[in-house]
C-alpha positions, 0 to 999 in steps of 0.5 A: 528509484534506488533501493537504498532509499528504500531501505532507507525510509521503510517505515513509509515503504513497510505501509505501501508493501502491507497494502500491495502485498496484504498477505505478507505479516507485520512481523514478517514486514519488521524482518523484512527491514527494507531488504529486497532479497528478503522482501522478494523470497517473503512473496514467493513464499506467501504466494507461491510464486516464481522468484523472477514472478516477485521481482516483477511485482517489486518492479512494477510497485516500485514504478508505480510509486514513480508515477506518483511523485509528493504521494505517499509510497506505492499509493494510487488513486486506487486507494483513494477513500471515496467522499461525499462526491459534493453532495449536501443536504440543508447546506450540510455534507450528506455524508455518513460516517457508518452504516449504524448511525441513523440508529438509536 
């Protein structure tokens, strides 16, 4: 993938680096405005590593996001929220929404 469609369609990648990259700040993310150089020394000094250490990472999340064409950018089925899994319960899915719901 060539970075200029990143820097093309951050929007969708800014989501995708928030997630792999948790640490990294929204507002660090707007500055980082789709430029690798920026994107790799904002790693480096968030996690206090090695630039060629935050060069791999963007390598390997950008052929992850490979791995997974039509998907939305840098998501896996790691990321997947789990669902009911088919269970039913009088026909209905036996899915609760949160933990508090049976409360009154």
């Amino acid at each position: 993938m060539e970075w200029d469609e990143i820097k093309a369609r951050w929007p969708a990648y800014r989501t995708s680096c928030a997630r792999r990259w948790a640490r990294i700040s929204d507002r660090e993310l707007d500055q980082i405005d789709g430029d690798r150089g920026r994107l790799s020394r904002q790693i480096q000094e968030v996690y206090l590593i090695s630039a060629d250490d935050a060069d791999r990472q963007i390598s390997q999340w950008l052929t992850a996001d490979r791995s997974t064409p039509g998907t939305e950018p840098g998501v896996s089925e790691d990321d997947a929220v789990p669902g009911c899994g088919g269970n039913t319960f009088h026909g209905e899915p036996a899915c609760h929404s949160g933990y508090m719901d049976d409360e009154e």
